[in-house]
N, C-alpha and C positions, 0 to 999 in steps of 0.2 A: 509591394504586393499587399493587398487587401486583404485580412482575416476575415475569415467568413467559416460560420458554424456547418459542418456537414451533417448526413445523420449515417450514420456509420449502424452495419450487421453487428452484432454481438450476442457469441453462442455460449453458454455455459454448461458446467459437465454434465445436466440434465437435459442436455442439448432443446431447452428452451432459446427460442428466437426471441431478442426481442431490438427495439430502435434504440442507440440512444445518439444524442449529440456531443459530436467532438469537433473542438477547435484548430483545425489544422493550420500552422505556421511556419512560414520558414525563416529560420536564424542562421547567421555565419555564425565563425569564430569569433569569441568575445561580446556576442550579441546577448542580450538576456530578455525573459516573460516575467512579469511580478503577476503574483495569482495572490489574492485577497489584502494587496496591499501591503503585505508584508510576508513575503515568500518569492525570493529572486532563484529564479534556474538561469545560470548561465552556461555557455557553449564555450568551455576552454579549449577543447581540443577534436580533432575531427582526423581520424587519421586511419586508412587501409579499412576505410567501410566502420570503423566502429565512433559512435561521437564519446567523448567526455564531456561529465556535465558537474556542474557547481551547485549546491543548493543552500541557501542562504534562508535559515526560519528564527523563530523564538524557540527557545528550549524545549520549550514546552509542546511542541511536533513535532509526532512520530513520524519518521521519513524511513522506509524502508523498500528493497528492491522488490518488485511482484511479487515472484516466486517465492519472497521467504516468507511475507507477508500472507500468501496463502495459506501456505506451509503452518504458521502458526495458529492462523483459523481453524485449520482441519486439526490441529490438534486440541485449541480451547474447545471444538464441539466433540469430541475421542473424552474429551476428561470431564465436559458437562453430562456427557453418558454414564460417565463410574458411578458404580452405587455406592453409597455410603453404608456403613454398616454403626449405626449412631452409638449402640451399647456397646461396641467396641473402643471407639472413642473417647465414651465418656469412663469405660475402664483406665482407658491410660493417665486419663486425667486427675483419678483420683489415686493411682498408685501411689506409695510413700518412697519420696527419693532417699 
């Protein structure tokens, strides 16, 4: 089969439309995609509709599942919202332990 770039709907929670391009491929078991040359997903397992996959990076990238990955956005923008209260802080700091 031939890879070939689609351009796929994608809606977000402000349900703006917009295009983008995705790479649709098919892999069996044990098959793999290397994305940037050093980043292997492989197909271990495929079993009752759900696949298992392998991901193979440098340490140093974060691989997380969507959902948590969102998850933690909506929260870094929830605490980029908190006010600080600076005279309060620099109270603490000068406290005598």
């Amino acid at each position: 089969m031939i890879d070939t770039p689609q351009n796929i709907m994608c809606f977000n929670k402000n349900q703006k439309v917009g295009v983008i391009n995705m790479l649709i491929l098919s892999r069996k078991q044990d098959e793999s995609i290397i994305i940037n040359g050093n980043i292997e997903v492989k197909i271990l397992e495929i079993e009752e509709g759900k696949v298992k996959l392998g991901i193979e990076a440098p340490k140093d990238i974060d691989i997380f599942r969507k959902e948590l990955y969102l998850s933690i956005q909506e929260e870094n923008i929830e605490a980029a919202k908190t006010k600080v209260d600076l005279e309060k802080i620099s109270k603490l700091f000068k406290q005598d332990k």
